[in-house]
C-alpha positions as CSV (number, residue, x, y, z in Angstrom):
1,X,0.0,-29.4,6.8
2,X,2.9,-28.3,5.2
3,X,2.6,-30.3,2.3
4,X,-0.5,-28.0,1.5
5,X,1.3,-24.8,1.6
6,X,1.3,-22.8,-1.8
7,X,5.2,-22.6,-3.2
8,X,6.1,-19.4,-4.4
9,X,9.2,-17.5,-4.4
10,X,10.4,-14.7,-2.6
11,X,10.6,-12.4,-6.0
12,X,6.6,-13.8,-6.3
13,X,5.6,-12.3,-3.0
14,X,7.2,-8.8,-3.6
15,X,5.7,-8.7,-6.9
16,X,2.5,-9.7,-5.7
17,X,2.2,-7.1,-2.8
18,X,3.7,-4.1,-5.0
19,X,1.3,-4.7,-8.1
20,X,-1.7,-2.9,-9.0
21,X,-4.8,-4.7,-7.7
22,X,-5.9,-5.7,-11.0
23,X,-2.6,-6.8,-12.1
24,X,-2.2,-9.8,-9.0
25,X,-3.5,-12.7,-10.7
26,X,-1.0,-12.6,-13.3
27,X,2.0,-12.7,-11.1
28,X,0.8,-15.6,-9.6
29,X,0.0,-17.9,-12.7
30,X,3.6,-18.4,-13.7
31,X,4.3,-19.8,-10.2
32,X,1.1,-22.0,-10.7
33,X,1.4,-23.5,-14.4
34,X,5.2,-23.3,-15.2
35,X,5.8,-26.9,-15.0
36,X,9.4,-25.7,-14.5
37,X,9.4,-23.3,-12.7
38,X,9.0,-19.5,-12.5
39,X,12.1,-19.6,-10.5
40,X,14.5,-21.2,-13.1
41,X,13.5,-18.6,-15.4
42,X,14.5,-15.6,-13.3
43,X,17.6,-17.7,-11.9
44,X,18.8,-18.0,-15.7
45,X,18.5,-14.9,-17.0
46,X,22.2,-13.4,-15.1
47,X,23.8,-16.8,-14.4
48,X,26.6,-16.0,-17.4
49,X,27.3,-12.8,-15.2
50,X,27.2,-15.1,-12.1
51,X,28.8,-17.8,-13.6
52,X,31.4,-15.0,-14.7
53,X,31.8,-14.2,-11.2
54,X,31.9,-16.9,-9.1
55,X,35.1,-17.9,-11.6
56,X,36.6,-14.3,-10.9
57,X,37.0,-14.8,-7.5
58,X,38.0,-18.8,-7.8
59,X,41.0,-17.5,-9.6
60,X,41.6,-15.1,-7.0
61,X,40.2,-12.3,-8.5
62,X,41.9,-12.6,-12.2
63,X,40.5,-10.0,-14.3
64,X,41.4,-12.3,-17.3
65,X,38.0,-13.6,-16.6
66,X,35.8,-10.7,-17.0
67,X,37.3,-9.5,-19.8
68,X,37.0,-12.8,-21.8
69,X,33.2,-13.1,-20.4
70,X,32.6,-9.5,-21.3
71,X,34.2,-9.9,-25.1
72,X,31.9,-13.1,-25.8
73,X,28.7,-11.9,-24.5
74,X,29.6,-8.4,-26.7
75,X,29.4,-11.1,-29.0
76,X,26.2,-12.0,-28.9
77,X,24.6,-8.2,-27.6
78,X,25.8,-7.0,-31.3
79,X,24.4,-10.2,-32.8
80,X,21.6,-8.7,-34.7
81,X,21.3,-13.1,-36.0
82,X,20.5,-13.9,-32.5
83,X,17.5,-11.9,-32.1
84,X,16.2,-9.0,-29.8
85,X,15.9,-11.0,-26.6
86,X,19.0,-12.9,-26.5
87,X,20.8,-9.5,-27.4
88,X,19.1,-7.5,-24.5
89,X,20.2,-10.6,-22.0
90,X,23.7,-10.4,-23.2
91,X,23.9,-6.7,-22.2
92,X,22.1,-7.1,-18.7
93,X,24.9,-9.4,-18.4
94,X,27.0,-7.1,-19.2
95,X,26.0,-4.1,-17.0
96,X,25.4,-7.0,-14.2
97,X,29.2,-7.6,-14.4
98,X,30.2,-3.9,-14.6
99,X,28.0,-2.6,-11.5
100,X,29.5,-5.8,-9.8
101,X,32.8,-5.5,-10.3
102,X,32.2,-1.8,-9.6
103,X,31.1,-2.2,-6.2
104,X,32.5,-5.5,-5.4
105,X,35.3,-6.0,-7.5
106,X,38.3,-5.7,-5.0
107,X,36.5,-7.4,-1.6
108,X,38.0,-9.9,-1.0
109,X,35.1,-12.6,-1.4
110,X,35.3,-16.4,-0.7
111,X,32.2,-17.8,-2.9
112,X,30.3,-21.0,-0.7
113,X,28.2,-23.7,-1.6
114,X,24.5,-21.8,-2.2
115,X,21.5,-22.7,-0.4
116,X,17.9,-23.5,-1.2
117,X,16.1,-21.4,1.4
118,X,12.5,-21.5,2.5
119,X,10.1,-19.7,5.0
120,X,6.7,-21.0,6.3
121,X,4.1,-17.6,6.2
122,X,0.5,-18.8,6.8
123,X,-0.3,-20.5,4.0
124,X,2.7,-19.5,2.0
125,X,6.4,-21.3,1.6
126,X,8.3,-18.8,0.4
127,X,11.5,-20.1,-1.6
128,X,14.4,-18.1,-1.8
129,X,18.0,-18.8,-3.4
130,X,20.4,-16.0,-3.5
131,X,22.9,-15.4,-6.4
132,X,25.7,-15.4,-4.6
133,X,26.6,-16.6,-1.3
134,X,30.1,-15.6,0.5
135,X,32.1,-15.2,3.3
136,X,34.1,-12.1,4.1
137,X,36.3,-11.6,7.3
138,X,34.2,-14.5,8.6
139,X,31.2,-12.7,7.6
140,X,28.6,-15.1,5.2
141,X,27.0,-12.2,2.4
142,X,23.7,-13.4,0.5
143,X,23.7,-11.1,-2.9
144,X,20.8,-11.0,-5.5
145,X,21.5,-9.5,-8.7
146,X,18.0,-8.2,-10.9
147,X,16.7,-5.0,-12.3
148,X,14.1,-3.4,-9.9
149,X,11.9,-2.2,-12.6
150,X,8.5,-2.1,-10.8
151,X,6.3,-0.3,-9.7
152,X,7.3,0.6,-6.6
153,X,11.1,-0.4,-6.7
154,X,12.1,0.9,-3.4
155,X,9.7,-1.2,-1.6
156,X,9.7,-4.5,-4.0
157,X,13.7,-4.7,-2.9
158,X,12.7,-4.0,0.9
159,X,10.7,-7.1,0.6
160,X,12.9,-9.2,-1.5
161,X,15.4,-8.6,0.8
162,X,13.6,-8.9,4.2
163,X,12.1,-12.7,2.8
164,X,15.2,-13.7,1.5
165,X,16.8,-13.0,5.6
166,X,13.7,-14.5,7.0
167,X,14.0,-17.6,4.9
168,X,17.6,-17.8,5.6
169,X,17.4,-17.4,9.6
170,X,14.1,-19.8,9.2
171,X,16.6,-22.1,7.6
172,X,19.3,-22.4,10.4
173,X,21.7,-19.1,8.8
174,X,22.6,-16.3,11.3
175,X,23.4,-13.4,8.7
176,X,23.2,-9.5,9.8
177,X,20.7,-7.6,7.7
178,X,23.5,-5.1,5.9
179,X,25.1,-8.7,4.5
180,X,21.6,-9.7,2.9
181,X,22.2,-7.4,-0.5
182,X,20.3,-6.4,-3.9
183,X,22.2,-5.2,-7.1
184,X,20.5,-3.8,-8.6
185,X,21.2,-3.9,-12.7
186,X,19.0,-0.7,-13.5
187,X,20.5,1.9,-11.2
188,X,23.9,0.1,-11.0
189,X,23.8,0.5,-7.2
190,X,24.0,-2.2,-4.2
191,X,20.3,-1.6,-2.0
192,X,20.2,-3.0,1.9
193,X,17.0,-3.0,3.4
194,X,16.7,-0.1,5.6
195,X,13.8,-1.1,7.7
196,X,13.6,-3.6,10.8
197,X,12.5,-7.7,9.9
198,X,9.2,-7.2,11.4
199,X,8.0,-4.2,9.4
200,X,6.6,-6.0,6.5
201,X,4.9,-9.0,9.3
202,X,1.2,-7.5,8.9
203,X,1.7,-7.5,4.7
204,X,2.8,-10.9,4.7
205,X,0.2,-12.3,6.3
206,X,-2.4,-10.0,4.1
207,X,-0.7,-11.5,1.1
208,X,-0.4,-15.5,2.2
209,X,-4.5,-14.9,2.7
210,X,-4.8,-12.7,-0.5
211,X,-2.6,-15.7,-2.9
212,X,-4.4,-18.6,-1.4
213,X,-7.9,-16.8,-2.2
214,X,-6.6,-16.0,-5.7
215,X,-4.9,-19.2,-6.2
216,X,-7.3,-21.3,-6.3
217,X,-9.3,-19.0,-8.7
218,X,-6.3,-19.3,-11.3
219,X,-8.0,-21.1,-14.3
220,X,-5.2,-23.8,-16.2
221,X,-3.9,-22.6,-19.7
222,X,-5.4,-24.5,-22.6
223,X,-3.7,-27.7,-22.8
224,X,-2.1,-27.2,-19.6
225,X,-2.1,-30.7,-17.6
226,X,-3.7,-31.0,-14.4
227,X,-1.0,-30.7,-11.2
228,X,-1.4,-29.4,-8.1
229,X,0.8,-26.3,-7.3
230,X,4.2,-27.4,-9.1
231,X,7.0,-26.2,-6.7
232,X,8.6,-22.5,-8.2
């Protein structure tokens, strides 16, 4: 039944196939015992540069915007007060809104309402929830902004990218494989899968058999309170 199918995100998945053997149990625990999910942590972590954004093309592309985004998180990257973590997430910020800008800066984007997608893989629902969802010349565009620092980034943002399509054709959206898009923070460049849907099929159902077998060998924190798979 559905309702017994282990939620985990897209970004999970990828991170799950692409990681050293040994290393596999650990990607999953913060899907399993984050009571608020792994996915509201990763969401966070850009959403000044996509908050940034989204207002930069509601005000038809005023680059008033970025520049006062860019001067307050500046603000807080050469905080030494604020610590090293919030100083780092300012600049990824920062180089989010550059390579965006960049790349995308004079298309001529018209931001929609963003979608909580999801896609049924054995014994897997993979969630997905793009950055940023537009429409160009009619066209709808599903963006993800991250830093591919993995191990094997080339193949970590062919998966991303190939879930994030399959859960947004399983969930009712028609969108052409060169409009599903990574930016990608640490090369400052836009990846598009190169490979068709249905290359990564066998992997996905090796991994939905590999998560459930090491799900349900994930032992709680201490203190952790018993719940069964909170959804990521």
């Amino acid at each position: 039944m559905a309702d017994n199918l282990i939620k985990i995100s897209a970004t999970g998945v990828a991170e799950f196939i692409t990681a050293n053997p040994s290393s596999r149990p650990s990607k999953l625990r913060p899907f399993k015992f984050n009571k608020r999910g792994e996915g509201f942590g990763r969401s966070s972590y850009y959403q000044a540069a996509i908050s940034c954004i989204k207002k930069f093309h509601l005000a038809g592309r005023d680059e008033n915007v970025t520049k006062k985004a860019m001067l307050e998180l500046t603000a807080i990257s050469t905080d030494k007060s604020l610590g090293k973590l919030l100083q780092v997430r300012a600049q990824r910020n920062i180089d989010a809104i550059l390579a965006y800008m960049r790349i995308y800066g004079k298309r001529q984007f018209q931001i929609l309402k963003n979608h909580r997608l999801s896609y049924n893989s054995k014994k897997l629902r993979i969630t997905a929830s793009p950055d940023l969802w537009v429409t160009e010349a009619g066209q709808e565009v599903l963006l993800k902004i991250g830093a591919a620092r993995h191990r094997n980034p080339d193949e970590f943002v062919e998966l991303l990218l190939h879930l994030i399509r399959k859960a947004a054709i399983s969930s009712g959206y028609k969108v052409r494989a060169k409009n599903v898009v990574y930016l990608d923070i640490s090369i400052g460049q836009e990846r598009v899968a190169q490979k068709p849907l249905s290359f990564y099929n066998k992997a996905l159902d090796w991994a939905g058999k590999e998560i459930a077998a090491e799900w349900s060998k994930l032992p709680a924190p201490p203190g952790y309170p018993s719940m069964p798979n909170p959804e990521s």
